[in-house]
C-alpha positions in Angstrom: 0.0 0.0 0.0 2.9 2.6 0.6 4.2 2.1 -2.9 1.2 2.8 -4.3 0.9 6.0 -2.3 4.1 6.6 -3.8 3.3 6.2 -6.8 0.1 7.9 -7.1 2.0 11.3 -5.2 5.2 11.3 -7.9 2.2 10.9 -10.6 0.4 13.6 -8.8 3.7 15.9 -9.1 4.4 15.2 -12.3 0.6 16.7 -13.5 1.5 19.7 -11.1 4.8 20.3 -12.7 3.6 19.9 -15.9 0.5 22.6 -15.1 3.2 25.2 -13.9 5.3 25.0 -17.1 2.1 25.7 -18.9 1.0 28.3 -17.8 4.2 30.5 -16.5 2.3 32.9 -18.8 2.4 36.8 -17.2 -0.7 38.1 -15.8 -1.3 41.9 -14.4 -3.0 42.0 -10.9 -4.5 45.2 -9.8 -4.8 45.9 -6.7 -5.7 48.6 -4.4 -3.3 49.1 -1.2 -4.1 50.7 2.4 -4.3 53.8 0.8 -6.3 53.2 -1.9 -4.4 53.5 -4.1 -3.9 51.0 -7.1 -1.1 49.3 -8.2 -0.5 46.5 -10.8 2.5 44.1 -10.3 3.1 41.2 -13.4 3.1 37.6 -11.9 3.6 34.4 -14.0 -0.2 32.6 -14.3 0.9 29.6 -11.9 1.7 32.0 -8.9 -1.6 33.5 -9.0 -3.1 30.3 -9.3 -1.0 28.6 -6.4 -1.6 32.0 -3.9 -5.5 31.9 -4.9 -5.6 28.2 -4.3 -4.1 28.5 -1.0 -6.0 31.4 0.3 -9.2 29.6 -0.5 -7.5 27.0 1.2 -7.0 28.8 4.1 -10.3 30.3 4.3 -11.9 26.7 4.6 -9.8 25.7 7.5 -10.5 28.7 9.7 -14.7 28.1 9.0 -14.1 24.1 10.2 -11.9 25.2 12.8 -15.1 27.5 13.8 -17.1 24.9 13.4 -14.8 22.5 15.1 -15.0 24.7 18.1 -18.9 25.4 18.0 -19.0 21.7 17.9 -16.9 20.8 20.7 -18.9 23.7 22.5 -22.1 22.3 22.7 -20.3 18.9 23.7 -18.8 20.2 26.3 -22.3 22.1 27.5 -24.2 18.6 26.9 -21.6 16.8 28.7 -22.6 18.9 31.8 -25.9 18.8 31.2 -25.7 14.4 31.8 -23.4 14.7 34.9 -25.8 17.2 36.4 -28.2 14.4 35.4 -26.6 11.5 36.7 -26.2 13.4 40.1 -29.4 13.7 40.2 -30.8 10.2 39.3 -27.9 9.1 42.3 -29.7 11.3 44.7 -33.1 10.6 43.9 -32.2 7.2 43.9 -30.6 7.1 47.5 -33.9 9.0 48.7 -36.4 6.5 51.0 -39.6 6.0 49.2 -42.8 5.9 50.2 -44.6 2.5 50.7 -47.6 2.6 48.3 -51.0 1.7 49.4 -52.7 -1.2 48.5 -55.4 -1.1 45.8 -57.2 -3.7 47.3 -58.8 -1.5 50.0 -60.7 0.5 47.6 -62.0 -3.2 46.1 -64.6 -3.0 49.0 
């Protein structure tokens, strides 16, 4: 199984590779800075593409991690909520009970 993991990432490199020589066409990105003010820089095609790729990347960790911690939130509050529960099925448990009457004296 590792060689074919192997395998399938130098395969997977070689398509990458092969994309960047493609495209290391130049491209103008505008831009506007603090100031507004714009500016245009020249980048080759596969730099935008990597930089857009990673930001989107990036992006769609921080919303799991949100969610990821949202999550582990409401575990954390439910988690509570069954202890608080369990204390109080111990207690209520460990309380005497009443005897109950029989139902054979209303019978008559």
């Amino acid at each position: 199984m590792p060689a074919i993991k192997f395998i399938l990432s130098i395969l997977l490199l070689i398509v990458i590779a092969s994309f960047a020589v493609q495209n290391m066409d130049s491209v103008e990105i505008s831009y506007y800075d603090l100031k507004l003010e714009l500016h245009t820089i020249e980048l080759p095609l596969i730099v935008v593409l990597v930089i857009s790729l990673v930001l989107g990347f990036l992006m769609a960790w921080f919303m799991g991690m949100f969610d990821r911690f949202k999550l582990k939130s409401t575990i954390r509050q439910q988690n509570r909520s069954i202890s608080s529960m369990e204390e109080e099925l111990e207690r209520l448990k460990s309380t005497p009970q009443l005897p109950t009457q029989a139902e054979s004296s209303t019978d008559s």
